[in-house]
Structure formats: C-alpha cells, structure tokens
N, C-alpha and C positions, 0 to 999 in steps of 0.2 A: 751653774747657770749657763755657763759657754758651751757645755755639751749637749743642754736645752736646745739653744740657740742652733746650733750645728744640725741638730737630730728635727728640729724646722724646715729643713731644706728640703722643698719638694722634686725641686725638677731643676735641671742645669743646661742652658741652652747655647748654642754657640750665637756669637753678634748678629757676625754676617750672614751667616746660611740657613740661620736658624733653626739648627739641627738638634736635636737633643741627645745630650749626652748621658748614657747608662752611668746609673751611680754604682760602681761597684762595695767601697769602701768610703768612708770618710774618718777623717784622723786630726786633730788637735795635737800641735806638737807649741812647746818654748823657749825657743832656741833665741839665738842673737842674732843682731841685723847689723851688718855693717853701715848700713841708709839710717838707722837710729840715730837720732841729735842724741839722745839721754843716754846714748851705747849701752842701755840694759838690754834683757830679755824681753822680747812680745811674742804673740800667739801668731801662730800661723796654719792655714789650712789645708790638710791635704785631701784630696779626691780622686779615687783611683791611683793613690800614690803620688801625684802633678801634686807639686806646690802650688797653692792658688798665691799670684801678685797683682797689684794693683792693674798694672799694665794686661792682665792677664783677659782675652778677646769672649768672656763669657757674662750671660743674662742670670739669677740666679731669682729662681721662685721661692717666697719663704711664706711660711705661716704664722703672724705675728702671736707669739703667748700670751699676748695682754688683748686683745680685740677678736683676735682668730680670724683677723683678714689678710689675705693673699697678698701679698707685694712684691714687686718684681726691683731689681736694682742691679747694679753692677757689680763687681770684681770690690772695687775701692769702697764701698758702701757696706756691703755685707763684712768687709776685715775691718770696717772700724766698728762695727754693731761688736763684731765678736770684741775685739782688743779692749772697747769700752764696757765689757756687757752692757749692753741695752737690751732689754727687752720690746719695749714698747718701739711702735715702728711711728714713721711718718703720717699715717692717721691719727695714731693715742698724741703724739706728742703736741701737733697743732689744730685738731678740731673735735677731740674730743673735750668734755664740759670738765672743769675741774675736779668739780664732787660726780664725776661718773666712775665709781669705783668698782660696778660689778661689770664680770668678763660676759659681756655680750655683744652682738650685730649692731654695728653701725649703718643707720639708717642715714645715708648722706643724701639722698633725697628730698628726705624732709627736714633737716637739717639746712638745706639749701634751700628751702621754700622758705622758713625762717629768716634764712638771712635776709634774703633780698628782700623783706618785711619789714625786717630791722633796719635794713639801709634805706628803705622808703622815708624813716622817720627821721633823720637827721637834715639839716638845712638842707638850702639850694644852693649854696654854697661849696658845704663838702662834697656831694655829691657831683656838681659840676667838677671839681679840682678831682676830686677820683677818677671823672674818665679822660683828665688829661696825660695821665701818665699808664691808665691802664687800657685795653684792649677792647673795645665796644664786644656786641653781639652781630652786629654788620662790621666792626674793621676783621673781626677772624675770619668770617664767611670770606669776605671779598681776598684775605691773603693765605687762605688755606688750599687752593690749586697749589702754591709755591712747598707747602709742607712736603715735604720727604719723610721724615722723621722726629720725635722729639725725646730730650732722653738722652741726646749723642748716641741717638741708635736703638735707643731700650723699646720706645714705644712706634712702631711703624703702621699700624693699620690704623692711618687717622679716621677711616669712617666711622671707626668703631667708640669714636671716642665723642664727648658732647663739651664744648668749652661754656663751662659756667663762669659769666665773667664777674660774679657778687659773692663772696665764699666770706664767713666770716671766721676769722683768726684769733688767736689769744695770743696776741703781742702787742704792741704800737702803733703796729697798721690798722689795725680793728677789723679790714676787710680785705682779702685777693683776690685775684683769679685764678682757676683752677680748671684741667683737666678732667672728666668722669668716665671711668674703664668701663661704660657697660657689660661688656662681658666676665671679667672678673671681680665688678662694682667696688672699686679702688678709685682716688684721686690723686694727682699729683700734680707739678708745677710743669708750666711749661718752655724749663728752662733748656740751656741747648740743644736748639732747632736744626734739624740739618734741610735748607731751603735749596731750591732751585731757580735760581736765576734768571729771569725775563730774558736777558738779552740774549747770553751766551750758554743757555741751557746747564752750566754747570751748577754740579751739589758744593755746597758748602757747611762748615758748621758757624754759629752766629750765637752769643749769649743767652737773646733773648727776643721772643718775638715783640714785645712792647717798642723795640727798634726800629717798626715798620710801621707803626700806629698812621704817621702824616707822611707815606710812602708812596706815592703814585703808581710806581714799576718800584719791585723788589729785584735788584740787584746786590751781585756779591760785590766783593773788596776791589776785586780789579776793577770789573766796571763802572763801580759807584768812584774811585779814585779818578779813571780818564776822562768820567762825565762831569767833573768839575772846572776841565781845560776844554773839551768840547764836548758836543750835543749827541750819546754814543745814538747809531741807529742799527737795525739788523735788518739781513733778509737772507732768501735761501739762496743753495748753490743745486746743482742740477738733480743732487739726490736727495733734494729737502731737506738738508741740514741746516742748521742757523748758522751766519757768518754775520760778524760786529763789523762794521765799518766807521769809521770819525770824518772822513775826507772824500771832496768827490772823487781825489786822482784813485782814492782807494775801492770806493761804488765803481767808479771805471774799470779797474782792474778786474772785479768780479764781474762786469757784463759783459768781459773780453773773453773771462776762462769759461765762461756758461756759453757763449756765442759760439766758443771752440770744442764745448764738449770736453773741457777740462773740468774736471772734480778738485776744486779747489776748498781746501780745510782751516777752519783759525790755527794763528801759530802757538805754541809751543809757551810756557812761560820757563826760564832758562835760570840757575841762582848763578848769580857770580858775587866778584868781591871789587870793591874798587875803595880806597881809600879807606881798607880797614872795617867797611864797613858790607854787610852782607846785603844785597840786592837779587832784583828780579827782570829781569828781559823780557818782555813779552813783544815776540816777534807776528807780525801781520799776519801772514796767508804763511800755507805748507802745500805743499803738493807732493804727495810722495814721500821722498826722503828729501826735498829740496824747502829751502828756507827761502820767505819770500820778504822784505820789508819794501814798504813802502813812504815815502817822503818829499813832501815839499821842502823848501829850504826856509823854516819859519826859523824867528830867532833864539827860540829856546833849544834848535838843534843846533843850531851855529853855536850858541853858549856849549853843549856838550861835546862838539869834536874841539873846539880849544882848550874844556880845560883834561881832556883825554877820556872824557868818561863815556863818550860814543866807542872810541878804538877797542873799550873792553867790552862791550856789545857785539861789536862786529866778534871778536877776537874767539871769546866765547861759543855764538853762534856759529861761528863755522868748523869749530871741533864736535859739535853736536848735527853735523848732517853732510848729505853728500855734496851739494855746491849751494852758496849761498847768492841771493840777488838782491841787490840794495839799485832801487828803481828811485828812477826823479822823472821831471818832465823834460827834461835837458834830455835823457839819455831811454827815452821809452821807448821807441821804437827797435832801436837795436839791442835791447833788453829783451821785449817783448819777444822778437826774432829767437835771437839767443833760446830763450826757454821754453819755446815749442820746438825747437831742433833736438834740445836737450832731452825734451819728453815723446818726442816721436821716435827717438833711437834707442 
C-alpha cells in the first residue's frame, strides 16, 4: 500500500518559488530515526535521492486511491500519510457519506448545497451561536485584501478559491467552514493564514483566520501587542512606504525627515536576552544603517532604565548598526543637527 501511496505522487513543487520539481526516481527506504520517541524503524522518502523531512520546503500533489481527487499538502502530511498508510485523503475522511463505498467523484458542490439546507433547519439558536465563532460570508470578503496565503504557504492564489462558510462534517461539529479549489475542485481548512498587516504592511503567519472574525484592522503580533498601551497610527515617508507611529514627538520626527528629504524606514525588531529570558527590540525609525528611537520620558521607561532592561536595548542596538540615536524633547534639536551632519557626509 505505501508504494501505492508513493506511486500517487503527481508533481512536486518547491514553496516559495513555486517551481516544479522533475521527478526523476522515488524510493521508499526503513531505516531508524534518531527524532523517534519509540526509537524503532519508520519509512522515509526519497526523490531524486534528497530525503524528504518534515522541515523539508516542498508542496506535494497526490492523487487520492480512495476518491481519485487531487490534493495538494506539505512535506509533513504526505510522511505521515505514508508512515500511517492511509489511503483515504482529507476529503474521504471528513465529508464523504459513511456508506459511500464506491471509488467515484466528489461532487462537493452539491454536497455543499445540502449542507447549507441542512443547516437551514436547525434552531435560531444554533445557528446564531455558529457564526459566533465562525467566519460570515461578508467577515472573509471584508478580511481577504489581508490574505497572502493559506496553508502556511500551500495555497496562494486566493482568487482562485471560494470560502464556503456552511460545510457539513462527520464529527461533533456537525458543521465547518471550508476553502473550494476551483481549479483543481478540492476543499480544505483554512487553517494557517499567512496575512498582511494594516499598519505595518508586514506578512505574518497566524493560526487561524476566525481570529479576525470582531477585527476592525487586521494586525500582526507586534502591532496588535503596542496597540494595547497606545492608539498605533501610520502614514507614508517620501517614497510611500508605511511608517507606524504611537507618539506626536514621533509623527514629528517623520515630518522633519520628509520636510528634509530624508527616506526614513520602520526599525528593525532586534532578539536579545535580559533576565534569562528571550525578547524582542523593536526600534522606531532606520535610516540607512543608522538606528533611530524615539522617547518621551513616560513612566514605564523610567521603570525600564532602573531595573536595566533599557541598557540591554540600547546595548544590543548598537552592535547591530552604525551609530545609534536615542532622541527626547530635552535633547532634539541637537540630535536632529547631529543626524543630518551624519547623513549629509
């Protein structure tokens, strides 16, 4: 069955480039894994000779034995399909009928007309408490500009896909939401999302998009984290880039480097370590190779140079670039001076 399984593989894609990879060979080997908890023997797969590993940066198309529908999945999907044999894929196993026993075409279409028939007929009740946790047909519209990807990568041409938000399941749930491939007429979940961020234009990966459902602005981690101490805002620098701001002294700063004709950049987010424990710097403005923070003297900064955990900010930051500027109102003008000297020469 694992040679079945293997001899399904249609086409091998790379993540990012989405290049396809010539299959030359594939090969089934049972060696030992030092990563095994059970320290026996598991299957593992080669292509082209390359071990395939979890970690390993490839899309792999298969054609299920049990349905003979196309499904696409990752590195780590396809080695437990083999390790387990499975046959049946991600369709047979949750939306086909129980007594559907012969190998034919899933019509998920009208499957899907069903359901949301079925789900007509239950209270007002359930059905209300349903789309409290699940994802309307207006909340995807309204958060799908922010889609990048879903899949962690697998699936990126969101036009191409139609979000059914009424899918019915043979489990507990009774009912999900679901992805539809038009083009290779496949469903799937639409579990990590890779989004783009309102403020600060950056990609991120994120669980699940039902995390956005009561979202206003879809932001990532950093900015949803600073927007709980203050109100984040953005706006552009001269070459239309997004830059975040929290502070006026900090909107000032950016109307001074736009007013000069300075291309000013968000900073940098920076790891260090302060009390054993691993953190993150995320420094204001960049210009260049120069580091820029900015600072009123609130008192949650005064908290951090007492108990030292500013000094490993600074400390940090400035083995990561060529001169650093830590700006107050006290000291702006001759700051300011300083680093148009700095960038004129």
């Amino acid at each position: 069955m694992r040679e079945q399984i293997l001899d399904s593989i249609i086409e091998v894609r790379e993540k990012k480039t989405n290049i396809i990879v010539p299959i030359k060979s594939k090969e089934l080997k049972f060696e030992s894994s030092k990563y095994s908890s059970t320290k026996e023997n598991i299957w593992h797969i080669f292509i082209n000779d390359i071990k395939i590993k979890k970690t390993s940066e490839y899309l792999i198309s298969y054609k299920c034995l049990s349905c003979d529908q196309i499904n696409i999945v990752g590195t780590t999907q396809f080695l437990r399909k083999i390790r387990q044999c499975k046959s049946q894929c991600y369709q047979c196993i949750h939306f086909l009928l129980k007594n559907k026993v012969e190998k034919k075409e899933i019509n998920l279409i009208d499957f899907h007309q069903k359901s949301i028939k079925e789900f007509e007929l239950y209270p007002d009740q359930y059905t209300n408490s349903y789309f409290l946790s699940h994802l309307s047909d207006n909340d995807y519209v309204r958060i799908k500009k922010n889609i990048i990807s879903l899949g962690n990568g697998k699936y990126s041409n969101i036009d191409d896909y139609e979000y059914w938000s009424i899918y019915k399941v043979n489990n507990q749930m009774k009912f999900s939401s679901v992805l539809y491939d038009k083009m290779n007429n496949i469903i799937f979940k639409a579990d990590q999302p890779i989004m783009k961020c309102d403020n600060c234009e950056k990609n991120w990966r994120c669980k699940s998009l039902e995390s956005f459902k009561n979202c206003y602005k879809i932001l990532c981690t950093d900015c949803k984290l600073c927007n709980r101490t203050f109100k984040i805002r953005s706006i552009k620098n001269n070459n239309g880039d997004i830059l975040i701001y929290q502070s006026k002294l900090e909107l000032k700063f950016i109307h001074w480097c736009n007013s000069s004709n300075i291309i000013v950049k968000n900073g940098p987010n920076i790891d260090y370590v302060f009390n054993d424990k691993k953190r993150k710097y995320r420094v204001d403005f960049q210009i260049n190779d120069i580091f820029i923070e900015i600072k009123d003297f609130h008192i949650w900064h005064k908290n951090q140079v007492e108990c030292g955990l500013w000094k490993e900010k600074e400390d940090v930051a400035k083995i990561n670039c060529k001169k650093y500027f830590f700006i107050t109102p006290n000291n702006w003008n001759q700051m300011l001076s300083e680093l148009k000297n700095l960038i004129n020469n």
